[in-house]
N, C-alpha and C positions, 0 to 999 in steps of 0.2 A: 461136207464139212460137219464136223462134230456138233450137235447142238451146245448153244451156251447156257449156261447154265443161270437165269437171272433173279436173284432176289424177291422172296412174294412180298408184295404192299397191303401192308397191314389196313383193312376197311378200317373209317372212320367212326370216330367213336359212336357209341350211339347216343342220342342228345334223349337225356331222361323224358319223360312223356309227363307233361306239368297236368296237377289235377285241376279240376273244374275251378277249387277255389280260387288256386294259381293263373290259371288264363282269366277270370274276374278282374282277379287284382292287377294283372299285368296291365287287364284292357284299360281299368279306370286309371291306371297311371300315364297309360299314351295320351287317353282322353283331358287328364289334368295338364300336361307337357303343350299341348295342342290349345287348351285355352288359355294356359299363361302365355305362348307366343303371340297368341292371337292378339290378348291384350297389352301386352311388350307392343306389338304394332299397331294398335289403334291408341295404345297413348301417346307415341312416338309422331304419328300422324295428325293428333290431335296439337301434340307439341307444335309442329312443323306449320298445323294451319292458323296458332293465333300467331306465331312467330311472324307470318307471311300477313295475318290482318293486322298486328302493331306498325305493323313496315308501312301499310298500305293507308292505316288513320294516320299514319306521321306522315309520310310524302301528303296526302291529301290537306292536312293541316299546313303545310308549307307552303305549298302550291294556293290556298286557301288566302292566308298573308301575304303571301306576295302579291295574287291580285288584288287584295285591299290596300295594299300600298301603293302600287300601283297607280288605282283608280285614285288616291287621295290624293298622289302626286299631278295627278290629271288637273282633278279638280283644283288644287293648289293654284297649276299654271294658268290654266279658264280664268279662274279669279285675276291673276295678273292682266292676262292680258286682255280681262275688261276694264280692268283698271286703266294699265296706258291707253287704252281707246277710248276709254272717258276724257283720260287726262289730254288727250292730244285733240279730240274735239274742242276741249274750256282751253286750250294754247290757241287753237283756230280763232273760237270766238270771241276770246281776248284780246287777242291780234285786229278782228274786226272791229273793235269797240274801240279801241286806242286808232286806229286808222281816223275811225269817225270821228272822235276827239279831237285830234289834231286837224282835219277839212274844217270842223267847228270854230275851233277856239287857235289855231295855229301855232299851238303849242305840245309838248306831251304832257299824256295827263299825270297828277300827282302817283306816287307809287306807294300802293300796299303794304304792308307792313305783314309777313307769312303769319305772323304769331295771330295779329285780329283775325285775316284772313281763314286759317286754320279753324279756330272757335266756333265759325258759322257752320261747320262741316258736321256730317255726322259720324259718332264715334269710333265708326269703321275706318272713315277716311281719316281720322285724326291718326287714330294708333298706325295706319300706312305711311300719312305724311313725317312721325315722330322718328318711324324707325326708317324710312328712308335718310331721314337728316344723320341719324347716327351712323346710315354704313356710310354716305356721301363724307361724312365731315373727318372720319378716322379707317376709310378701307385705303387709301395711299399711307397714313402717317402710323397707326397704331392697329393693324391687323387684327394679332395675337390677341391683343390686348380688346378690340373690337369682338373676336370669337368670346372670349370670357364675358363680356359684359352680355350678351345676348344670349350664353348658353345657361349664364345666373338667371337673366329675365329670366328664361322658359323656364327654369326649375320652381321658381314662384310663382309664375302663373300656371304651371301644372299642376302645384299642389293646391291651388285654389280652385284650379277648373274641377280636380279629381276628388277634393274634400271641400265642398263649399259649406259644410256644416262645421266646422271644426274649429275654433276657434286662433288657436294659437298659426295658422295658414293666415291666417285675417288681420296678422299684424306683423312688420318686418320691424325689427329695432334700429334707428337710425346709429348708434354706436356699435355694431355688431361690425366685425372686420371685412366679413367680404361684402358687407352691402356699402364700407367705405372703401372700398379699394378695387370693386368691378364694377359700381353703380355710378356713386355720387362724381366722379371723374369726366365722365363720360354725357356731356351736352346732350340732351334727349330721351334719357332714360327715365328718367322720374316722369318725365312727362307720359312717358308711355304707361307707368303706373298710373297716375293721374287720371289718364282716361280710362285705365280699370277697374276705375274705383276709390286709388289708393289717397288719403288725405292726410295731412301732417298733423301730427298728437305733440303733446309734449315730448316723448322721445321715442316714436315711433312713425310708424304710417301706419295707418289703419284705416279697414274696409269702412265707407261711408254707408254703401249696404249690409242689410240683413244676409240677403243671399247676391252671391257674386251674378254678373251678367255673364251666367256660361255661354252663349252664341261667341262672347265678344272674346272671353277667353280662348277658345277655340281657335276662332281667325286667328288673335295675335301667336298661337301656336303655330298655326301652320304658316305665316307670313315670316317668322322666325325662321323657322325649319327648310323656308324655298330660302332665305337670304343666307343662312349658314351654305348653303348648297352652292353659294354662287359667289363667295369669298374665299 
């Protein structure tokens, strides 16, 4: 067969031969391209890692509250239920006492009055027995109306537990509308002031102390806080 005859392929061009200054320059601009990546990725990285510790002080700050709540709620309940174990001991020993009363004298003996009875107590047990009376006497008849009047307490006595220098916290106005329409209504309430302190002015209540008994303000928070929880 005839040979075929095939088209020559032109060699490729030749690539100019760069001078010394040319390869310098070239080299220090790979070396520039190569530290800007570099730093593109380590800021990037740097992003990535407080991004990843904001995440990690916030989860730990939640987890943080929560088991302080938690543990408050703990403590809340202990409180309670030393309480009723107090109180069911003094039902015990009451019960024995009026027993023996009665083998005595063959009669029951005269009955208490809560209000004297109450006074002897200390102010812990007072503000317990006050605001037990108010969830007892309106959690069947006035709920709603019960949630308001104990979510107003706590907003006065927190502003007094949390400012106990401050003066205008240290006086409630007896004609101010919500202290007549969530307070004064509600059997028990003042009273609960009363043992925080609070005494009648000419047209206020105002703190009898200097400084508030923060311990006590404290309790009637959390004592609040477990009875809001259980209406």
């Amino acid at each position: 067969a005839a040979d075929i005859a095939l088209p020559l392929l032109k060699p490729p061009p030749v690539k100019p031969k760069m001078s010394k200054e040319e390869a310098e320059a070239k080299a220090l601009e790979l070396q520039k391209r190569l530290r800007e990546k570099r730093a593109a990725e380590e800021k990037e990285k740097e992003k990535e890692k407080e991004a990843q510790r904001k995440e990690s002080t916030k989860m730990m700050a939640i987890a943080a509250e929560k088991a302080k709540e938690e543990d408050r709620k703990r403590a809340i309940e202990q409180q309670m239920r030393e309480k009723e174990e107090h109180e069911k001991h003094r039902a015990e020993l009451k019960e024995r006492l009026r027993q023996d009363y009665i083998e005595r004298f063959g009669c029951e003996p005269p009955e208490e009055k809560d209000e004297e009875v109450v006074k002897e107590k200390t102010s812990k047990e007072q503000l317990a027995f006050h605001l037990n009376k108010l969830k007892k006497t309106y959690k069947d008849t006035n709920v709603e109306g019960l949630k308001t009047c104990l979510n107003t307490l706590k907003v006065y006595i927190k502003n007094l537990h949390e400012n106990p220098l401050e003066a205008k916290f240290k006086k409630l106005k007896l004609e101010n509308k919500a202290f007549q329409t969530r307070i004064v209504p509600f059997d028990g309430a003042l009273d609960v002031l009363d043992v925080l302190g609070f005494e009648k002015k000419e047209d206020c209540l105002e703190q009898r102390k200097s400084t508030p008994d923060g311990f006590l303000c404290g309790q009637a928070i959390k004592f609040i806080d477990l009875m809001l929880g259980q209406i």
